[in-house]
Backbone as CSV, one residue per row, in Angstrom:
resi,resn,N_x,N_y,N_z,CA_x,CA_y,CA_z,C_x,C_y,C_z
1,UNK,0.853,-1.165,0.000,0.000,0.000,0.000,0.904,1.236,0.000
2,UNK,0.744,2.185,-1.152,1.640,3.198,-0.755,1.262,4.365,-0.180
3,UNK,1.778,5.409,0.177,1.721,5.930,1.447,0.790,7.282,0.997
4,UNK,0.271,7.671,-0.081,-0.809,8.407,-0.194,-2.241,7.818,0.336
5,UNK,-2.458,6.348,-0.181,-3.218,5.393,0.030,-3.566,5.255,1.651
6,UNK,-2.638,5.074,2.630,-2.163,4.905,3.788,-3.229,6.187,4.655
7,UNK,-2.435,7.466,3.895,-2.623,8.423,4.751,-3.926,9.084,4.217
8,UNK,-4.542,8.692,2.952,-6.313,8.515,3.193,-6.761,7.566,4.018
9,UNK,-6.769,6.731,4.053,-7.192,5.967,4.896,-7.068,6.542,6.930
10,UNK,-6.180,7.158,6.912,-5.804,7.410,8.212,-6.661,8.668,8.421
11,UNK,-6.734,9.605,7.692,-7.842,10.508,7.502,-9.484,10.049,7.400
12,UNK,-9.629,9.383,6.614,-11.224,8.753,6.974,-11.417,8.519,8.178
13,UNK,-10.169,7.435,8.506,-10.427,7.458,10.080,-10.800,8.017,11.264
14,UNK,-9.626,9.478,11.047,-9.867,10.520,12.005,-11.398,10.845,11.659
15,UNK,-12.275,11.431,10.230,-13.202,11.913,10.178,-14.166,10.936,10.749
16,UNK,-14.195,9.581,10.771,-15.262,8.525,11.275,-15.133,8.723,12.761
17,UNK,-14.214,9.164,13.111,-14.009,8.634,14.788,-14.950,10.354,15.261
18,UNK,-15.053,11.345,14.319,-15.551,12.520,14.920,-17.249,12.582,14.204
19,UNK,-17.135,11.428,13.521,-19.273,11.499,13.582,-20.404,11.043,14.328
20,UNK,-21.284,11.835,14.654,-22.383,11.210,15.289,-23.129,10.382,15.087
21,UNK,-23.668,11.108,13.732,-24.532,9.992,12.762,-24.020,8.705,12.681
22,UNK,-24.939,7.642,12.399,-24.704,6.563,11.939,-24.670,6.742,10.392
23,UNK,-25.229,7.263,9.704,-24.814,7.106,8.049,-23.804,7.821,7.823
24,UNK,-23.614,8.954,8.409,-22.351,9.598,7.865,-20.943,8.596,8.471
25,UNK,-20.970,7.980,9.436,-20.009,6.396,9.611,-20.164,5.462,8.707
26,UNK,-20.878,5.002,8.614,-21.503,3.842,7.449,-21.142,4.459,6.159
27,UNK,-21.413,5.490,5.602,-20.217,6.207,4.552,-18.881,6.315,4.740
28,UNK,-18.555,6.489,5.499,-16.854,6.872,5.808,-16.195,5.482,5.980
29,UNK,-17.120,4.040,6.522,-16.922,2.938,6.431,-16.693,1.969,4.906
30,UNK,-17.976,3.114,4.739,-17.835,2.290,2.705,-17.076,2.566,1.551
31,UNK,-16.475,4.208,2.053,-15.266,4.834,1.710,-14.102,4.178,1.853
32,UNK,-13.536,3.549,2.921,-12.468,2.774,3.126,-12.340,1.671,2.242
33,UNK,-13.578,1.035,1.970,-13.683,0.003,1.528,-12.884,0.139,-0.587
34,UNK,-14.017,1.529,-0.305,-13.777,1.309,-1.866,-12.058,2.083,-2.029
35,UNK,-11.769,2.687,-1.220,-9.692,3.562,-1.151,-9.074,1.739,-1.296
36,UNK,-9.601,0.742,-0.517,-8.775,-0.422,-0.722,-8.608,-1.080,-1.895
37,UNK,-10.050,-1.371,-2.302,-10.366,-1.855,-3.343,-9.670,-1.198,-4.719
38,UNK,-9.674,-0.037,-4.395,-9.196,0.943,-6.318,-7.904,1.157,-5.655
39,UNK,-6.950,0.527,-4.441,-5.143,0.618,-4.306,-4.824,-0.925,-4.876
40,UNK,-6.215,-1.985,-4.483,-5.868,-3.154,-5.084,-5.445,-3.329,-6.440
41,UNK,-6.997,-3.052,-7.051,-6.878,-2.991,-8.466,-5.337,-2.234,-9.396
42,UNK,-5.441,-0.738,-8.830,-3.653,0.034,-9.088,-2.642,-1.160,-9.024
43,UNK,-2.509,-1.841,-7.693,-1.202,-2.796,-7.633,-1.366,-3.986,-8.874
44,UNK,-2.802,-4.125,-8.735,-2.846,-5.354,-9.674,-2.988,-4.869,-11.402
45,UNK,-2.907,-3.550,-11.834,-2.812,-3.215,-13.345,-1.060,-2.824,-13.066
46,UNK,-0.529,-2.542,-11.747,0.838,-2.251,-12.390,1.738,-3.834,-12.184
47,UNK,0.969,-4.614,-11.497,2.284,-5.534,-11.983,1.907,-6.318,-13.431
48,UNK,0.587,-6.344,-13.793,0.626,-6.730,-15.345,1.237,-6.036,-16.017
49,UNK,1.325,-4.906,-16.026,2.180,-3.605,-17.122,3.548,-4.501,-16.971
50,UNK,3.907,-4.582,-15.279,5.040,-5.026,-15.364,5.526,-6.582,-15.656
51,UNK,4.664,-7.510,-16.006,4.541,-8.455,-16.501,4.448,-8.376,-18.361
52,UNK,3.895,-8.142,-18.329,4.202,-7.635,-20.003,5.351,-7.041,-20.260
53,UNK,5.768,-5.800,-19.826,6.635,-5.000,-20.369,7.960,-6.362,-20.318
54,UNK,8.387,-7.522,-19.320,9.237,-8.082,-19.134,9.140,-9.373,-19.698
55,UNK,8.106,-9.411,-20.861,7.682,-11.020,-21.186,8.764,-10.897,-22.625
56,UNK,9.880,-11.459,-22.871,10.931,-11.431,-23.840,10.135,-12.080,-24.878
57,UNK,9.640,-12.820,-25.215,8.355,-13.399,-26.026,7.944,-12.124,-27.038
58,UNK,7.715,-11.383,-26.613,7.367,-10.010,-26.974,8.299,-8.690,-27.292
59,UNK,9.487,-9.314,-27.063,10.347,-8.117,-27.755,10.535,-8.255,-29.295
């Protein structure tokens, strides 16, 4: 996870830990979810790039 990723996440946090509401948590909960999900996907399109770019097959 790199460290932009990180330090959203650490920020949602702070903002969840200062709401009253239950939906505005339950958002800030589903927020996390999806910052993980679209750092997953990032790691997983850059190591195909980097799987391709290194497949000698293809030079």
């Amino acid at each position: 996870m790199n460290e932009h990723c990180e330090w959203l996440l650490n920020e949602v946090d702070k903002l969840q830990q200062t709401q009253v509401h239950y939906e505005d948590r339950a958002f800030l909960l589903s927020l996390k979810s999806v910052i993980n999900e679209q750092n997953k996907r990032s790691e997983q399109i850059q190591n195909e790039l980097d799987g391709r770019l290194w497949n000698h097959t293809n030079w």
